[in-house]
ChimeraX commands (.cxc) that place a marker at each C-alpha (Angstrom):
marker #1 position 13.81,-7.69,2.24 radius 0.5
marker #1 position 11.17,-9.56,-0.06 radius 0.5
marker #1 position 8.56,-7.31,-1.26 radius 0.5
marker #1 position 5.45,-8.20,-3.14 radius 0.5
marker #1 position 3.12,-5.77,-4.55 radius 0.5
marker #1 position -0.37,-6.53,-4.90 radius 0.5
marker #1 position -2.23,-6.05,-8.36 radius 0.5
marker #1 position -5.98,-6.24,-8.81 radius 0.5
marker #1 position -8.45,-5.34,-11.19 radius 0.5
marker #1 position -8.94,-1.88,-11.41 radius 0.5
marker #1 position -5.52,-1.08,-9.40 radius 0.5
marker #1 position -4.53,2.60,-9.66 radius 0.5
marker #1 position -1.23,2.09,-11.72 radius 0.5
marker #1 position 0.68,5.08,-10.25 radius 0.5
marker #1 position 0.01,3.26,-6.18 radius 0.5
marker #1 position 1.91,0.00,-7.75 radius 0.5
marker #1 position 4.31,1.60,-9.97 radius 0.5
marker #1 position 5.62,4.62,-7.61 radius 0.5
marker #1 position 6.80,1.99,-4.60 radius 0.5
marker #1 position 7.94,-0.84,-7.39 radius 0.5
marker #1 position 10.45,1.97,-8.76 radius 0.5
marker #1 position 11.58,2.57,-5.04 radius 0.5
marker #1 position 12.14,-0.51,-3.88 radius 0.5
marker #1 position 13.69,-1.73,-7.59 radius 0.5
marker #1 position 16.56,1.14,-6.97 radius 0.5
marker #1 position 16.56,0.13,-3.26 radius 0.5
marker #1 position 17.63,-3.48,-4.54 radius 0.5
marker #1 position 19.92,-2.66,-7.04 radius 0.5
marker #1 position 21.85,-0.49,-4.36 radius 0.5
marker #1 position 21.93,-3.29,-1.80 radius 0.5
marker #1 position 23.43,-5.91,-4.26 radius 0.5
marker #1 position 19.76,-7.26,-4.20 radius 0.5
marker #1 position 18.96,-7.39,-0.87 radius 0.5
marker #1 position 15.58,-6.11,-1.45 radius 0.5
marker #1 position 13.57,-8.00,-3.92 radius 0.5
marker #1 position 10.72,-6.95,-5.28 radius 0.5
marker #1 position 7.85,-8.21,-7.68 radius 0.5
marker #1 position 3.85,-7.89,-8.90 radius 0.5
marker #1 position 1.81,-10.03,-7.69 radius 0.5
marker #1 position -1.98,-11.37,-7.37 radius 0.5
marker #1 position -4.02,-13.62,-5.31 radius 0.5
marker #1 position -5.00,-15.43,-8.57 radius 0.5
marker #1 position -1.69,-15.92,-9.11 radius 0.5
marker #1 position 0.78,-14.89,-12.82 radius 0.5
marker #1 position -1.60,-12.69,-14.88 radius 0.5
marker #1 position -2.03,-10.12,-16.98 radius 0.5
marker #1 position -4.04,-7.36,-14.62 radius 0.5
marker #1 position -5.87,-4.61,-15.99 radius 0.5
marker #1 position -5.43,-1.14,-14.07 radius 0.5
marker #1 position -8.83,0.82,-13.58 radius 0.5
marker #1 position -7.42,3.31,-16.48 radius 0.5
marker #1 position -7.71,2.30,-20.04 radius 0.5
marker #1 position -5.14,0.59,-21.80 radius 0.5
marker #1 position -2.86,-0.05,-18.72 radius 0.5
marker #1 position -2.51,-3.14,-17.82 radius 0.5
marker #1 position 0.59,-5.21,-15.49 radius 0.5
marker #1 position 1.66,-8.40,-15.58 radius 0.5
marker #1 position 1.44,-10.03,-11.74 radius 0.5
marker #1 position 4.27,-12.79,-12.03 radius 0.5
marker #1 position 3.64,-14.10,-9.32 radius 0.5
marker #1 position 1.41,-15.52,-6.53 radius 0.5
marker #1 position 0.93,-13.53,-3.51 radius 0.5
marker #1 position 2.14,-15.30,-0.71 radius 0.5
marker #1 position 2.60,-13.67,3.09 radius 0.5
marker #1 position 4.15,-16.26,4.28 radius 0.5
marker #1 position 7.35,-15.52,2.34 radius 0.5
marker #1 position 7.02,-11.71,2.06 radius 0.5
marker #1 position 8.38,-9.02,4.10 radius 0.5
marker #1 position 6.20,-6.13,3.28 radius 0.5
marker #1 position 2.88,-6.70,1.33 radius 0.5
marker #1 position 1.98,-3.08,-0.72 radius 0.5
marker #1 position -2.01,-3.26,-1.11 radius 0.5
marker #1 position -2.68,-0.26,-3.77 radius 0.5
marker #1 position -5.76,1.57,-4.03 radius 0.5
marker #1 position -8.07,1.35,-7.46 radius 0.5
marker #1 position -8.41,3.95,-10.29 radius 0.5
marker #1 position -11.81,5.17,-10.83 radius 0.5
marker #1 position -14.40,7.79,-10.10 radius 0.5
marker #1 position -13.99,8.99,-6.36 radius 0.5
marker #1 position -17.66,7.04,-5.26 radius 0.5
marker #1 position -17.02,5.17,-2.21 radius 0.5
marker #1 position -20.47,3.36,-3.01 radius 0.5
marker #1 position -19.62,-0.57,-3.64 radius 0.5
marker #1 position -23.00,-0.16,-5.84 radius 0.5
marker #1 position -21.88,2.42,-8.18 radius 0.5
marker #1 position -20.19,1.18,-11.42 radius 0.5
marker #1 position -17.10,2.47,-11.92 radius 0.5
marker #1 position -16.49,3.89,-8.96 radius 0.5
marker #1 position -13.53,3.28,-6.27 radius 0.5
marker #1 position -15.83,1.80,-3.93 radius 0.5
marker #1 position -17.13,-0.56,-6.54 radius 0.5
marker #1 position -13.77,-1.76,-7.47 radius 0.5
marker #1 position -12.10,-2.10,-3.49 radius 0.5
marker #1 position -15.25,-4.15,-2.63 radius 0.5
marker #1 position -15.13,-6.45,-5.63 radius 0.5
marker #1 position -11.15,-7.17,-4.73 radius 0.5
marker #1 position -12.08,-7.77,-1.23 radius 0.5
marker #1 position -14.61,-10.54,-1.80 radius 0.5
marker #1 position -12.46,-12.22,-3.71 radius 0.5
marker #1 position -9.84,-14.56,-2.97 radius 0.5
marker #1 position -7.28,-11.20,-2.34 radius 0.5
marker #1 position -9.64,-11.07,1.53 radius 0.5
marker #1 position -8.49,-14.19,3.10 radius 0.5
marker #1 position -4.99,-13.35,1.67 radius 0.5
marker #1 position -4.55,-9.71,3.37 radius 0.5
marker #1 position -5.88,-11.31,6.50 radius 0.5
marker #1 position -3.03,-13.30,6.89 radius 0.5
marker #1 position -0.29,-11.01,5.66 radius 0.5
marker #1 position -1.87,-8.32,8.43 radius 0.5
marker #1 position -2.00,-11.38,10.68 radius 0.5
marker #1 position 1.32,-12.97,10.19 radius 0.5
marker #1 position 4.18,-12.01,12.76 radius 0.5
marker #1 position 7.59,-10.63,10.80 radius 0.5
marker #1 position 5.11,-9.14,7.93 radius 0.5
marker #1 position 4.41,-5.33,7.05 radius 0.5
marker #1 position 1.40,-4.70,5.21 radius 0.5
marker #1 position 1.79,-1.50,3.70 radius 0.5
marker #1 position -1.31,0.50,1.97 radius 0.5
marker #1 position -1.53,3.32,-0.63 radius 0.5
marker #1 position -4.29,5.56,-1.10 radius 0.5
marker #1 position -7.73,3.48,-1.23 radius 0.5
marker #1 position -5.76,0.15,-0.48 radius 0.5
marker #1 position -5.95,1.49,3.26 radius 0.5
marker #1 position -10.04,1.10,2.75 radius 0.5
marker #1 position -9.71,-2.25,1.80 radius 0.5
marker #1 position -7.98,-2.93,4.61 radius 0.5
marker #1 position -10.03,-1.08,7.10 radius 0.5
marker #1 position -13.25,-2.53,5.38 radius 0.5
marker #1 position -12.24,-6.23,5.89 radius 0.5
marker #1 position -11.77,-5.33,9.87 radius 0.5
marker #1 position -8.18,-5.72,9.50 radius 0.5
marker #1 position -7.43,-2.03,10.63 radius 0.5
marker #1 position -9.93,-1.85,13.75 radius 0.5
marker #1 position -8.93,0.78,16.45 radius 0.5
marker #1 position -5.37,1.70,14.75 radius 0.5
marker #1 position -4.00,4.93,13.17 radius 0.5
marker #1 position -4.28,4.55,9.09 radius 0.5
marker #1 position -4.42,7.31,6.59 radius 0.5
marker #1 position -6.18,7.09,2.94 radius 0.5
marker #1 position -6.77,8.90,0.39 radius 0.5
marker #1 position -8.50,12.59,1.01 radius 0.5
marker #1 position -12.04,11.71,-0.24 radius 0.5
marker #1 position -12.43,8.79,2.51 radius 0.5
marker #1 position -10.47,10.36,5.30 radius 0.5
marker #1 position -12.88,9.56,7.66 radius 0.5
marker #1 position -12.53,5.87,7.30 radius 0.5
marker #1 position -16.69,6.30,7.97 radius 0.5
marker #1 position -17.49,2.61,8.55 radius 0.5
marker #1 position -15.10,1.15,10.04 radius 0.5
marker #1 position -13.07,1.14,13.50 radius 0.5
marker #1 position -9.69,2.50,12.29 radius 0.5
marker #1 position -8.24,5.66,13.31 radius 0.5
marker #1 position -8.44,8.59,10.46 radius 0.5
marker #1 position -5.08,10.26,11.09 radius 0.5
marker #1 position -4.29,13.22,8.63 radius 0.5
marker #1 position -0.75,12.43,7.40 radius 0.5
marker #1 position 1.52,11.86,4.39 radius 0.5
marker #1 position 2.38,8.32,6.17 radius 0.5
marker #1 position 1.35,6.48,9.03 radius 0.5
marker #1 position 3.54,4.40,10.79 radius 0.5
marker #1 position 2.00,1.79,12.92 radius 0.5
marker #1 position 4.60,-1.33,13.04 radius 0.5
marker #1 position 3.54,-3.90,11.06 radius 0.5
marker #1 position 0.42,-2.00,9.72 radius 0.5
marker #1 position 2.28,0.83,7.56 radius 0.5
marker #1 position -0.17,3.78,5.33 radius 0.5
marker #1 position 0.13,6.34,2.78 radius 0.5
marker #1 position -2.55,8.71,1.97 radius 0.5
marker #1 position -3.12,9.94,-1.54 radius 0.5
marker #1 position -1.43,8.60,-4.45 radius 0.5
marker #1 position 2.10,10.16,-4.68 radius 0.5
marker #1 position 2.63,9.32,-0.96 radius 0.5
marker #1 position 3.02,5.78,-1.90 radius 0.5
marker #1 position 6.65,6.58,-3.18 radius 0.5
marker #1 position 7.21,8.76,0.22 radius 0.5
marker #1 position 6.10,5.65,2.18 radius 0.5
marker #1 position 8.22,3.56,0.20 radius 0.5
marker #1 position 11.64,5.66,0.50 radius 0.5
marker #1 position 10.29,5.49,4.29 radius 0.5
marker #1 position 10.30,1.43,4.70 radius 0.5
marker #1 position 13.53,1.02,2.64 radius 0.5
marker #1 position 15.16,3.66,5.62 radius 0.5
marker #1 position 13.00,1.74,8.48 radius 0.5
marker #1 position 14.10,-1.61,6.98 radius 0.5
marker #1 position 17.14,-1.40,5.10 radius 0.5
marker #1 position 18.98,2.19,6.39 radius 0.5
marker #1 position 19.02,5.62,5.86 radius 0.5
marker #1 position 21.99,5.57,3.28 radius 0.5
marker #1 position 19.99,3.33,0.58 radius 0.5
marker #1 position 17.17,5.79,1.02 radius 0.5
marker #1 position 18.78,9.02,0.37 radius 0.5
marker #1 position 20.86,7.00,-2.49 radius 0.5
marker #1 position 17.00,6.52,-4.12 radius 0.5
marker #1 position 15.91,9.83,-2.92 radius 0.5
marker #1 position 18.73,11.04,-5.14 radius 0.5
marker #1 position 17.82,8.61,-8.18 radius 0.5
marker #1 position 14.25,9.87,-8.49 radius 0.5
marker #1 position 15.06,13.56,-7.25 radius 0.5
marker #1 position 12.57,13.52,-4.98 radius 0.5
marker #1 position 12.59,14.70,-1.20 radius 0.5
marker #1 position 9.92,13.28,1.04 radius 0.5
marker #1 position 7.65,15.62,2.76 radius 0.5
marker #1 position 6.01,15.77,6.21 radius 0.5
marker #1 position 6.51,13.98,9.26 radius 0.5
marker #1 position 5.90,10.27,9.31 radius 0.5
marker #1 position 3.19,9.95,11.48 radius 0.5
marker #1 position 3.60,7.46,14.74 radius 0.5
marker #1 position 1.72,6.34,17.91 radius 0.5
marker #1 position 4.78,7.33,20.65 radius 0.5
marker #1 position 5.36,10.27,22.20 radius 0.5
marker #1 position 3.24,13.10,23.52 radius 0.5
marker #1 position -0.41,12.85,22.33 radius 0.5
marker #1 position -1.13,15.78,20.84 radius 0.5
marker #1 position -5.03,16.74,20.44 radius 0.5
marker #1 position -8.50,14.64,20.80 radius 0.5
marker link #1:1,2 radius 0.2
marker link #1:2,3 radius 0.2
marker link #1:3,4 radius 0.2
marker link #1:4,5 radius 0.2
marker link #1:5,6 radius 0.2
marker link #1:6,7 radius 0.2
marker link #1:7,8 radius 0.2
marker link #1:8,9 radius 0.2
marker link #1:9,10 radius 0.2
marker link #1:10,11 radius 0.2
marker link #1:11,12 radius 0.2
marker link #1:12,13 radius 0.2
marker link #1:13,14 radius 0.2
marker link #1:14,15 radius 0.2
marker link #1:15,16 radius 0.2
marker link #1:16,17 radius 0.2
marker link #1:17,18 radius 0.2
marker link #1:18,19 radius 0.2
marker link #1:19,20 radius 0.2
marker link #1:20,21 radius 0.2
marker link #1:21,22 radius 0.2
marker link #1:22,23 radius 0.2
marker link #1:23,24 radius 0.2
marker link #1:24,25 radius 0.2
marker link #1:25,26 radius 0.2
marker link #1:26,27 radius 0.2
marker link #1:27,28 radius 0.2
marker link #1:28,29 radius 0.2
marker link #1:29,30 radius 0.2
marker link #1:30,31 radius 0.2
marker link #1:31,32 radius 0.2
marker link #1:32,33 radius 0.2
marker link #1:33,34 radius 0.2
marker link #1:34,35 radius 0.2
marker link #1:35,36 radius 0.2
marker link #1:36,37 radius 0.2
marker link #1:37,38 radius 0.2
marker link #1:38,39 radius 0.2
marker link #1:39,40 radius 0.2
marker link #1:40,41 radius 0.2
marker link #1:41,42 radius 0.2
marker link #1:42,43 radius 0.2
marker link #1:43,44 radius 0.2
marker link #1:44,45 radius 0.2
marker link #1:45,46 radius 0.2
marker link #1:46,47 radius 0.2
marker link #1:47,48 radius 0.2
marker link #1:48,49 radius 0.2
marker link #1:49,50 radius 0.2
marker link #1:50,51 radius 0.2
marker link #1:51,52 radius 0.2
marker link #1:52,53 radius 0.2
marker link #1:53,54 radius 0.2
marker link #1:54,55 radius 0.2
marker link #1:55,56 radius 0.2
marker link #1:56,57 radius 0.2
marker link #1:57,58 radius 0.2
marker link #1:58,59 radius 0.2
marker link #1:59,60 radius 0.2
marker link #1:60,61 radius 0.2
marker link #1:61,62 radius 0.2
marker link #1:62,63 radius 0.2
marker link #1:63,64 radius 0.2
marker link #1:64,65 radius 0.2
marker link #1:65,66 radius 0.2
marker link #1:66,67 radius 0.2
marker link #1:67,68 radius 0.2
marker link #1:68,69 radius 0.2
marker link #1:69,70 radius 0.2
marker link #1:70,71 radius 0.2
marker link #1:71,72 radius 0.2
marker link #1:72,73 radius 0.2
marker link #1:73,74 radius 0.2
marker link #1:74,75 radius 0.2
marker link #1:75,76 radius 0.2
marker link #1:76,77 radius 0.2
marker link #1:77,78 radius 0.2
marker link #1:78,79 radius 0.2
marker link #1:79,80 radius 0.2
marker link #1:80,81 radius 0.2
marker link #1:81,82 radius 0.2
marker link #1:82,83 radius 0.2
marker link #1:83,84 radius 0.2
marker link #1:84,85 radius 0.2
marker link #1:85,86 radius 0.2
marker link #1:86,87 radius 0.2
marker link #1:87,88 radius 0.2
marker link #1:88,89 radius 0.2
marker link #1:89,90 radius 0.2
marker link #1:90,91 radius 0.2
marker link #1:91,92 radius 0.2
marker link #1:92,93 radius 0.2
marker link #1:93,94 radius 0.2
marker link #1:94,95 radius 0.2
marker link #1:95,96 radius 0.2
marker link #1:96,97 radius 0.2
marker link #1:97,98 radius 0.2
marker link #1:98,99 radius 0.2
marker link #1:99,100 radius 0.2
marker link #1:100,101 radius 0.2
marker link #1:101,102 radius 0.2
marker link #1:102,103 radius 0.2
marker link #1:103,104 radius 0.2
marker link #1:104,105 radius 0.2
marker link #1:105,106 radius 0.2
marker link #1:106,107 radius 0.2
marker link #1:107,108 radius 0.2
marker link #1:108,109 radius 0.2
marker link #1:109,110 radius 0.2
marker link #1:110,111 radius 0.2
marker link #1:111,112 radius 0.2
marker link #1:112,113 radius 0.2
marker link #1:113,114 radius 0.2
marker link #1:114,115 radius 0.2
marker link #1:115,116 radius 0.2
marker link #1:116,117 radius 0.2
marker link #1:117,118 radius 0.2
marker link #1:118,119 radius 0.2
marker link #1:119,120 radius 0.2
marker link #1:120,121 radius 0.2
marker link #1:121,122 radius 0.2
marker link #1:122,123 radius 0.2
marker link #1:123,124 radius 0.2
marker link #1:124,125 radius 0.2
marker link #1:125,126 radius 0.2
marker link #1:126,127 radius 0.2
marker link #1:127,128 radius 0.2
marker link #1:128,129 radius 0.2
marker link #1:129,130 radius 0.2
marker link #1:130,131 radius 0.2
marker link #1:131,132 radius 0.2
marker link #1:132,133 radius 0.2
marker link #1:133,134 radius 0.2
marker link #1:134,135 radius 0.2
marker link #1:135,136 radius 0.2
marker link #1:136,137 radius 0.2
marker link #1:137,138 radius 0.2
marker link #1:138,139 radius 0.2
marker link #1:139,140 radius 0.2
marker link #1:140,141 radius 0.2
marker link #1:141,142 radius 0.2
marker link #1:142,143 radius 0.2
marker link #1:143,144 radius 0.2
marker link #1:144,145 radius 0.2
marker link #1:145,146 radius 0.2
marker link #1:146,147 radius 0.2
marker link #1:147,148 radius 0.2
marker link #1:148,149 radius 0.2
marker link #1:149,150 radius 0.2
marker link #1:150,151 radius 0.2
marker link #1:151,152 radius 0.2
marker link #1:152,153 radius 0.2
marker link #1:153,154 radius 0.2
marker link #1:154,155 radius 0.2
marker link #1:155,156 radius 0.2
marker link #1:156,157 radius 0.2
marker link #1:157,158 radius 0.2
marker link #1:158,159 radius 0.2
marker link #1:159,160 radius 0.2
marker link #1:160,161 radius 0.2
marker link #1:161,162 radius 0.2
marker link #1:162,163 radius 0.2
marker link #1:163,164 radius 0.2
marker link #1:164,165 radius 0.2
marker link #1:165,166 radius 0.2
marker link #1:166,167 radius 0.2
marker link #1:167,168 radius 0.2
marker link #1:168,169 radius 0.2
marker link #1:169,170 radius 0.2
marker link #1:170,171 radius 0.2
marker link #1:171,172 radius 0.2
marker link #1:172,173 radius 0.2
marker link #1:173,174 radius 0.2
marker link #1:174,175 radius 0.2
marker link #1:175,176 radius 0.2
marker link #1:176,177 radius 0.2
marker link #1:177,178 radius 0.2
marker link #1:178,179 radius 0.2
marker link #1:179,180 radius 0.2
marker link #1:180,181 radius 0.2
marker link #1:181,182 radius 0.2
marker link #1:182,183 radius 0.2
marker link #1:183,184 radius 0.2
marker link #1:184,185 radius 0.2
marker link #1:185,186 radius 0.2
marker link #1:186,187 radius 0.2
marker link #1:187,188 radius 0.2
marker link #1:188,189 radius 0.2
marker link #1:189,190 radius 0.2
marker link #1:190,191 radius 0.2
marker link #1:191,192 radius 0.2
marker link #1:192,193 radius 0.2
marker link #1:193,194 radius 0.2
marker link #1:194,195 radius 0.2
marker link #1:195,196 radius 0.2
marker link #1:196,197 radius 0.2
marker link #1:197,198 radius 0.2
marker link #1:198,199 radius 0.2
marker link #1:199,200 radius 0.2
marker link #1:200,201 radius 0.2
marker link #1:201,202 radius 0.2
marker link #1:202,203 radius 0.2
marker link #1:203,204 radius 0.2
marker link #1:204,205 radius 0.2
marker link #1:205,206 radius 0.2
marker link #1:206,207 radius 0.2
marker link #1:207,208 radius 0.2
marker link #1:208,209 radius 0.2
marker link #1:209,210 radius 0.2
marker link #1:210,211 radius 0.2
marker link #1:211,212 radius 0.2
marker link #1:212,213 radius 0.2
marker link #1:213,214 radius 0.2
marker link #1:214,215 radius 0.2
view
C-alpha cells in the first residue's frame, strides 16, 4: 500500500505527522509493504507548517495515479473559517485549494482503486472543491456543519465512506490511520502499531450500512 501525504502551506503539522508515524510502523511491520512519503502538488520542497518554525520537507510530487491512499491534512491557524481573514484556517484551506493542489485532489477523489483520506480541516477542502457533495464526512468541531457545501456533517471520530475516508479533529488522524492500515493491510499490523505508540483507538468508525439510525 503506497501512501502519500499531502503538505501545504500552512499544514497543521500534528494532521501530517500523526498518520506518517502510523503508516511508517505499519511498513516496517509488513517488510515494507506499506510505503509512505510527504508530498506536494508543487512537487520536492521545503513546506512551512502554519506554526512557526516548523517546517517539512515534501520529497516528492503528489501523484494519484500511483497512490493508494492520498492523506489531505487540515491547516494550523486561528479557528476563522473566513477565506478573507489573515491567518485564519479558512484563509489558508482556500489559498491551497486554488492552487495547483485543486485539480490534483479531484483526481485522487476521482480515480478508481484510490482512498482519499482527510484530517481535521483537510475534510473542508475537500467538501469546498465539491468533491464531497451528498456523502458522510466529519471535520474538525468548529466547522461541523460543513455550512456551504453538500456533504453530510456526521459527528464521529472517523468516517468511513469507501474510497472517501475522514477524521475529525486533529488526534483522530492517527485513529483513522491505525483504521486504514486494519481496512487495508489487517488487523494484526494494526494492533502491532497500536502497541508501538500505546495508543487504543476510540469510538466507532462511522459507516453508511446498516440500520439508519436518526434524521
Amino acid at each position: 500500500m503506497r501512501v502519500q501525504v499531502i503538505l501545504f502551506d500552512g499544514f497543521d503539522p500534528l494532521d501530517v505527522l500523526g498518520p506518517f508515524e502510523v503508516f511508517h510502523a505499519g511498513g516496517g511491520l509488513t517488510g515494507g509493504g506499506v510505503t509512505v512519503e510527504l508530498v506536494s502538488a508543487e512537487g520536492p520542497r521545503t513546506v512551512p507548517s502554519g506554526l512557526p518554525a516548523i517546517s517539512l520537507t515534501a520529497t516528492a510530487t503528489l501523484d494519484p495515479g500511483a497512490a493508494d491512499v492520498v492523506v489531505v491534512p487540515g491547516a494550523a491557524g486561528s479557528l476563522s473559517l473566513d477565506p478573507e481573514v489573515e491567518g485564519g484556517i479558512g484563509r489558508l484551506l482556500a489559498r491551497a485549494g486554488s492552487g495547483s493542489l485543486g485539480p490534483a485532489l479531484r483526481e485522487a477523489v476521482h480515480r478508481e482503486g484510490t482512498t482519499v483520506a482527510t484530517v481535521c480541516g483537510g475534510s473542508l477542502l475537500v467538501a469546498w472543491a465539491g468533491l464531497a457533495d451528498h456523502r458522510p464526512l466529519v471535520t474538525h468541531a468548529h466547522g461541523a456543519d460543513l455550512a456551504g457545501t453538500a456533504a453530510r456533517p456526521v459527528d464521529a471520530r472517523v468516517v468511513d465512506d469507501g474510497d472517501l475516508v475522514s477524521a475529525g479533529n486533529v488526534t483522530c488522524g492517527i485513529d483513522m490511520a491505525l483504521y486504514l492500515l486494519e481496512r487495508e493491510v489487517g488487523p494484526q499490523v494494526a494492533h502491532a502499531v497500536e502497541q508501538i505508540i500505546r495508543l487504543e483507538r476510540r469510538g466507532t468508525v462511522w459507516r453508511p450500512t446498516g440500520i439508519a439510525v436518526g434524521a
